[in-house]
N, C-alpha and C positions, 0 to 999 in steps of 0.2 A: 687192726694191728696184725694178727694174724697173716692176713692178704698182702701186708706189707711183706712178713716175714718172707713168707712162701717165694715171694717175688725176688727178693735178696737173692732166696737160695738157688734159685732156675738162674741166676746172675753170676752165681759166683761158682756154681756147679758145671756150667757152660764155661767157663774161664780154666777151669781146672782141667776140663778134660782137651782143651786145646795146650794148654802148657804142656800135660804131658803127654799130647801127644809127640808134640815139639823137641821136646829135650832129648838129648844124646847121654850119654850112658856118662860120660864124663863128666856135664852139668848134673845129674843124677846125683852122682860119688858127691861131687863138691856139695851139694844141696844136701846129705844126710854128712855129709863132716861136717859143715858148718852148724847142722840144727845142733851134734853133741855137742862143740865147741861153745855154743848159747846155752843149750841147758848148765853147762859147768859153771859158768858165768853168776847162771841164774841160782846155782845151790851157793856160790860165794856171797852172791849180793844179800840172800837170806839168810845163810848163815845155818844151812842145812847139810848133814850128811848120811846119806840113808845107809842102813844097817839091814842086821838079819830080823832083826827086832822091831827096827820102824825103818821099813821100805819105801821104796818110791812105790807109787801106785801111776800108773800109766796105760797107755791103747797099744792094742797091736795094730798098725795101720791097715788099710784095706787101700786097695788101688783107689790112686788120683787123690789120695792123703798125704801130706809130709811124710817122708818120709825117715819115721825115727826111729829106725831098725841099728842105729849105731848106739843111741843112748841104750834101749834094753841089752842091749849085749855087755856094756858097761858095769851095772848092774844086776846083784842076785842074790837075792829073790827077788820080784818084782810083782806085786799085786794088779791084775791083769782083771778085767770084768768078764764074766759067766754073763751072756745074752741069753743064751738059748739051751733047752735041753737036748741029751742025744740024739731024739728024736726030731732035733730041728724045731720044735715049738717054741715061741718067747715066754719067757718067764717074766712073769707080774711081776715081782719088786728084782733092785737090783743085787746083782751076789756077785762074788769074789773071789780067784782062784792064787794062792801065793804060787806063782811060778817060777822053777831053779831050773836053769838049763838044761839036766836033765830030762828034765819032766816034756813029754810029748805033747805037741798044739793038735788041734781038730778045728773040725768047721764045720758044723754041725746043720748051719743056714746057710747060702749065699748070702743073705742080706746082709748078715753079720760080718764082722772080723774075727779071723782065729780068735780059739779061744784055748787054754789050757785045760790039759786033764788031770792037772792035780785037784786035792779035794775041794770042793766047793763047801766057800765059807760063807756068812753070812752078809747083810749089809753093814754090820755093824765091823765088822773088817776095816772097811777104813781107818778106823779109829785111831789105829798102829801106824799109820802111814804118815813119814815125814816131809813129805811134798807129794803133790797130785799133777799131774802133768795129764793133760785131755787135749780133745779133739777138739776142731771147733771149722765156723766157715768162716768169723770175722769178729772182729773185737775192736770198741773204740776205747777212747783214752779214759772214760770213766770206768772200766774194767765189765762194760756192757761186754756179752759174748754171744752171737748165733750162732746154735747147733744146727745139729740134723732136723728138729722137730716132734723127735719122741720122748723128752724131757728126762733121761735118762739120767743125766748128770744133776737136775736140777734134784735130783730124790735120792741121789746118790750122795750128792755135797752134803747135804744136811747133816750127816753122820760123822764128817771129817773132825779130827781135832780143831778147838779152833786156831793154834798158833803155826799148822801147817797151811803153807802158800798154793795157791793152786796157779798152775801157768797154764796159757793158754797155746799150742800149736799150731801156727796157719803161715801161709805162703806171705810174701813180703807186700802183693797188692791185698790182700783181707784187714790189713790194717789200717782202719779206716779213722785214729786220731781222732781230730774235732769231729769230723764228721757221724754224731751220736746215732747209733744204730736203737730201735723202738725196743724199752726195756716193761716187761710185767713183772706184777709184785711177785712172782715165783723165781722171776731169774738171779740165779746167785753169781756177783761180781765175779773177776778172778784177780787175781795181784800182778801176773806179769804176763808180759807176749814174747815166744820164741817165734824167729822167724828163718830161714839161711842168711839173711844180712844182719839182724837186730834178735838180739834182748831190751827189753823194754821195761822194767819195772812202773808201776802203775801206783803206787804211792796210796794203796787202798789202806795197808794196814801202817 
């Protein structure tokens, strides 16, 4: 299953970096209006509105990721993941930085995505958080999700409340419907898919 995965992601990694290399500045603009215009969709359909108190928790994108630099702007504060230390090292379990506008990004890794330097919270941060908005490279219609492959969300989700929705981010070919992508007992569903054409609710909860 594994070798499956890995294969997926050489597939759909390879597709991403031809899209953007493709795209014009103006499919660009329209691809990050259209994700915010989905995510609002998606806190209507759930019945969510994040606060100072219970935030959205969300990525900061890295190149050849959707890009959802329109929703964070949207909201604030926005609980943001800590990958790595100053030093650039990965940290063992996952942690959490609320970030306010203010508040100054770093990049501590290349591998990583910016990451905030407000204080770094624990994993059990999520907890607060009234919708989870993640990354992802594909998702089918049983709320299956392929990541990167360092199971960072899958140790992260654990912590979540459970009546906050977690949605899924990926480009409009990642959605791969009937076509059920290979799921292990660690991977945790998600309830909906943003894409720049579609919201998608997933009917998990």
């Amino acid at each position: 299953m594994t070798m499956h995965k890995n294969s997926l992601r050489t597939e759909i990694r390879a597709r991403r970096s031809q899209h953007w290399d493709s795209r014009g500045r103006g499919e660009a603009q329209g691809e990050r209006d259209a994700l915010a215009a989905h995510f609002r969709q998606a806190l209507n359909v759930f019945g969510v509105t994040p606060s100072s108190s219970h935030p959205l928790a969300a990525f900061y994108p890295m190149e050849k990721e959707p890009d959802i630099s329109g929703i964070l702007a949207a909201y604030d504060p926005v609980l943001l993941p800590i990958l790595a230390r100053e030093d650039g090292t990965l940290l063992r379990e996952p942690r959490w930085a609320l970030h306010s506008r203010g508040d100054e990004l770093t990049r501590p890794n290349s591998r990583f995505p910016a990451q905030s330097r407000a204080p770094i919270r624990g994993i059990e941060a999520l907890e607060a958080a009234s919708i989870v908005l993640i990354a992802g490279l594909a998702v089918d219609e049983a709320g299956t999700r392929l990541g990167q492959g360092g199971g960072w969300y899958d140790r992260a989700l654990l912590y979540k409340d459970a009546s906050a929705p977690v949605v899924a981010c990926i480009f409009d070919w990642e959605y791969r419907g009937k076509e059920l992508l290979p799921r292990e007992d660690h991977d945790i569903p998600v309830d909906g898919v943003i894409t720049p054409s579609h919201f998608i609710k997933l009917g998990i909860k």
